[in-house]
DRENLUM-399596 format. One record per atom (N, C-alpha, C, O): x, y, z. Coordinates in steps of 0.2 Angstrom, whole numbers, plus 5000, padded with zeros to 4 digits. Layout:
BEGIN
XYZ/...
end
This chain:
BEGIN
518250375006/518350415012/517650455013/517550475019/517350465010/516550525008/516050475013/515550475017/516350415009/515550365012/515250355020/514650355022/515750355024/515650385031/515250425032/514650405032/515250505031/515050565032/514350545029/513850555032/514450525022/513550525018/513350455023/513050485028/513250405025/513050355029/512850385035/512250375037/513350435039/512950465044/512650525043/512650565048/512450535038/511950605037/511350545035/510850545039/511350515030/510750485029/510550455035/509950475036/510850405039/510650375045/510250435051/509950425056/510450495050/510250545053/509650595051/509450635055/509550575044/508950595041/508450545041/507850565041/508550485042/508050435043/507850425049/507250425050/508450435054/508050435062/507350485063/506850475065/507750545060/507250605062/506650595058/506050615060/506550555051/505650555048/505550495051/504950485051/505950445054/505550405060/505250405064/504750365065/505450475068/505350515076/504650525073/504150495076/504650575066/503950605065/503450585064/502950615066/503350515061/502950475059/502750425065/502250395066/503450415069/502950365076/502550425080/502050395082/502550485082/502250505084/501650555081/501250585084/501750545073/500850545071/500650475072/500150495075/500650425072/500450365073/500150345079/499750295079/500450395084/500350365091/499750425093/499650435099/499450475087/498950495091/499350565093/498950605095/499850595092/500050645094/500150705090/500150675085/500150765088/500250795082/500850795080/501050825084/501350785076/501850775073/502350845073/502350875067/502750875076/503050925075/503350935065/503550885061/503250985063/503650985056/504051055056/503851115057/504551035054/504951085054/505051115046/504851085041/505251185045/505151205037/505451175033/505451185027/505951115036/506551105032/506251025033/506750985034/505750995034/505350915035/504850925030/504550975028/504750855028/504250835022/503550815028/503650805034/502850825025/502650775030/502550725026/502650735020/502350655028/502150585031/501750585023/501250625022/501950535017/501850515013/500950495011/500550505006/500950455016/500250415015/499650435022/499850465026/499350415021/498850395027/498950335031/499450295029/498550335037/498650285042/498350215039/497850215036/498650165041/498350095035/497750065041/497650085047/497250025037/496650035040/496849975045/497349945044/496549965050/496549905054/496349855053/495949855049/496649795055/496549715054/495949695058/495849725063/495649655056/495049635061/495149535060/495549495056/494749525065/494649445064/493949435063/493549455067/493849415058/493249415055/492849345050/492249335048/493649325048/493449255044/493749205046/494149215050/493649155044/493649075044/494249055038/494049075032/494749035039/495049025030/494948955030/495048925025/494648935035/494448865029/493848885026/493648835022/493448935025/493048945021/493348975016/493149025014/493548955014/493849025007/494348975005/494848945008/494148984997/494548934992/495248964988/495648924985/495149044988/495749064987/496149124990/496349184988/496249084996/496449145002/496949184999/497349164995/496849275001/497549305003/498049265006/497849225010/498549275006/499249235011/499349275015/499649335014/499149255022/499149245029/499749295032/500149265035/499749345031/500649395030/500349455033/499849485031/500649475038/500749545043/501149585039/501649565041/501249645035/501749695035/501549745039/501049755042/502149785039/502349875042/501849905038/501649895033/501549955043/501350015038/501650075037/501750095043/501850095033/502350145029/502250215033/502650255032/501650215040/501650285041/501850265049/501950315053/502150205051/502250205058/502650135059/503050105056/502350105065/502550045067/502049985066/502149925065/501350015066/500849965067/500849895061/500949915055/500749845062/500649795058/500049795055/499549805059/499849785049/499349745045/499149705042/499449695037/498749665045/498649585042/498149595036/497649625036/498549575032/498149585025/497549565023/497049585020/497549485026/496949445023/496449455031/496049405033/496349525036/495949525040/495849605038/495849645043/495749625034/495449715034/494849735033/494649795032/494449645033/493749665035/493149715032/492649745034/493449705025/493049765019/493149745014/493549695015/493049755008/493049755001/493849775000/494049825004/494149764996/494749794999/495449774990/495649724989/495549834986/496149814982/496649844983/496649904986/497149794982/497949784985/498349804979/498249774975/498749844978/499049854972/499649874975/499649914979/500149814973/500949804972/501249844967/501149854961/501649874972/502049954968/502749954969/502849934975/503149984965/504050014967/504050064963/503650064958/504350114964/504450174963/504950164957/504950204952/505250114958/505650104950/505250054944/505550044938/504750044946/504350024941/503750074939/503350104942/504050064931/503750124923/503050104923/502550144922/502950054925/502050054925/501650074934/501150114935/501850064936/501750074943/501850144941/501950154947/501950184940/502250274942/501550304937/501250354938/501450244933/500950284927/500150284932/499650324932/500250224934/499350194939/499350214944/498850234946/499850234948/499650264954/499250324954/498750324957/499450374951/498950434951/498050404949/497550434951/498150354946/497150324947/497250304950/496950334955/497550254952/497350234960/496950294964/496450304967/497550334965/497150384970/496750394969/496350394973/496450434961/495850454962/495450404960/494850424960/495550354959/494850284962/494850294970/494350314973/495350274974/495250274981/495050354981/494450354979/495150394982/494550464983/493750454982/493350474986/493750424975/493150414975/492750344977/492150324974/493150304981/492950254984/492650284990/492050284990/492850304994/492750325000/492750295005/493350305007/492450255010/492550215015/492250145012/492250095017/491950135006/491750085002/492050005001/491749955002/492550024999/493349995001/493850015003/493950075004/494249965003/494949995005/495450004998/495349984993/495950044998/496350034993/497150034996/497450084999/497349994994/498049985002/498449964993/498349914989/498950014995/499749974992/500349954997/500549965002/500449894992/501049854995/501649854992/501849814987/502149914995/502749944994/503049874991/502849844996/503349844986/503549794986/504249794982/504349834978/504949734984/505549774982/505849844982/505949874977/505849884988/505849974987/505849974993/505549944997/506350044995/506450075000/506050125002/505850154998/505950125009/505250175011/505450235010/505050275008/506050255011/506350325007/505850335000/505350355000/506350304994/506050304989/505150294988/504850344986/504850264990/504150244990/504150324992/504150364987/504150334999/503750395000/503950464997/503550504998/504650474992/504650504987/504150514982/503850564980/504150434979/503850444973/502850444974/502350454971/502950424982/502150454983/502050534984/501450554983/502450564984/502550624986/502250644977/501650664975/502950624973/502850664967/502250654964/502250684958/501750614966/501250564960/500650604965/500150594963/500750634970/499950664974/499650604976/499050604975/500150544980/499650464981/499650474990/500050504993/499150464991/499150485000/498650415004/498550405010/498450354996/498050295000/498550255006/499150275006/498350215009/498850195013/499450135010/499250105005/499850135012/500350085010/500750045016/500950065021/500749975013/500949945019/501949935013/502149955007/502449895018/503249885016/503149835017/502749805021/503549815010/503849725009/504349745004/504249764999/504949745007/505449755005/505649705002/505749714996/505749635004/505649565003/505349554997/505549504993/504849584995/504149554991/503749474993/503549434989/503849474998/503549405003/502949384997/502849334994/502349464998/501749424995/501649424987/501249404984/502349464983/502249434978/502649364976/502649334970/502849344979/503349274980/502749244982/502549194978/502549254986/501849184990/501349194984/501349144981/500949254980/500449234976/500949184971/500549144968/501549174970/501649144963/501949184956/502349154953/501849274954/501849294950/502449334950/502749344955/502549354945/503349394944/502949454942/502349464941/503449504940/503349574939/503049614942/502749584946/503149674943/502549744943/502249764939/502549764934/501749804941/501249814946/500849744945/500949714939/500449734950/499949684951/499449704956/499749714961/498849704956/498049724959/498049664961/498349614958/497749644967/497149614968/496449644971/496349694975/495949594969/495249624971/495049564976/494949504974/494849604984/495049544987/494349564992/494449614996/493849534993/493149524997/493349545006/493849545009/492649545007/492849555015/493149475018/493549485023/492949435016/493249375019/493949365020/494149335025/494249395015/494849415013/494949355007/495549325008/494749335004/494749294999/494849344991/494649394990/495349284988/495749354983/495049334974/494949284971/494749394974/494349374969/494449374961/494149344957/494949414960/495349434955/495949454954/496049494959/496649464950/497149494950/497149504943/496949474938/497449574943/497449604938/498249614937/498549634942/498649594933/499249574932/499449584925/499649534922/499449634923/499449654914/500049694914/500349714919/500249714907/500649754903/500449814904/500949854906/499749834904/499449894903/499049924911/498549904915/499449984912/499250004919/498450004920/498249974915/498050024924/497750034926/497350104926/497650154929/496650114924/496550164924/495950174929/495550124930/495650244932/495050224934/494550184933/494350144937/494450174926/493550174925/493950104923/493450064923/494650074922/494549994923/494449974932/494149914933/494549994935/494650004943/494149994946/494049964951/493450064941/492850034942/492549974941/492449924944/492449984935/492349904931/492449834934/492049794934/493249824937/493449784938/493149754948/493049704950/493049824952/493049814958/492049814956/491749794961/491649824952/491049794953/490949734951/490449694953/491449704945/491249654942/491349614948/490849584950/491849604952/492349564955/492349554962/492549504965/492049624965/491649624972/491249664973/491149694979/490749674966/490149704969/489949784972/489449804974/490549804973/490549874973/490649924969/491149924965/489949974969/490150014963/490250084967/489950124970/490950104963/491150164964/491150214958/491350194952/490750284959/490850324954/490950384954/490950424949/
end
């Protein structure tokens, strides 16, 4: 009998961080009310057309997702920079541990590369939750699906890639053991060249 009543408050809490976030998205300032969170992440960076994938022997998979801060689309294998992809759920114990380096590798990236997570299995509620509690504000694109971790092959979370401007995947980091800056460094000069410090 309860389930009604919570269905239409939640459906009703959702609409309104919708409202907010398409109109940060679209360029307008965002009304926030005292009793509204803001907007989890940053804007996801833009797609460009910029390679050939018959050049590239081990492409990203060809996949448009949502970005977590609005409606716009992101094609993953055209972001035209240097760029690591880290598969994250908010109910995954290692992901909860690496996200907070991530961020501060992405701060100290700068516009060097990108650092984009790929919400994967998890709801954009939760996700922008637990980016909340972790102080994670890099961008994130939704795959509720986990489309791209089905297309690379690999099971579990978290999982990295280190992926060139071609959009070719140069490394995937896929371990037991989270992620720390200074492997993040290590990993993003060995593997495309960029050194962040």
């Amino acid at each position: 009998m309860r389930a009604a009543p919570l269905r239409a408050a939640l459906a009703a809490a959702i609409a309104l961080v919708a409202a907010v976030t398409l109109t940060a998205c679209q360029g307008q300032e965002p009304v926030v009310r005292a009793t509204e969170r803001p907007a989890a992440f940053q804007p996801c960076p833009p797609s460009t057309a910029m390679h050939s994938a018959e050049n590239l022997t081990h492409p990203l998979p060809d996949m448009t997702l949502r970005c977590a801060t609005g409606t716009e689309q992101v094609e993953l294998s055209r972001l035209g920079r240097p760029a690591v992809i880290n598969l994250w759920a908010s109910w995954c114990a290692p992901c909860r541990k690496e996200l907070p380096e991530l961020q501060r590798f992405a701060d100290a990236a700068g516009s060097d590369l990108v650092v984009l997570g790929v919400v994967s299995g998890d709801t954009e509620d939760a996700a922008a939750a637990a980016a909340r509690d972790f102080g994670v504000s890099f961008p994130a694109v939704l795959d509720p699906q986990e489309r791209l971790r089905r297309d690379l092959g690999l099971v579990g979370l978290p999982m990295t890639l280190f992926v060139d401007a071609q959009g070719q995947i140069s490394y995937v980091y896929h371990s037991g053991e989270p992620l720390t800056v200074s492997t993040l460094e290590d990993l993003s000069h060995q593997h495309l060249g960029v050194v962040v410090s």
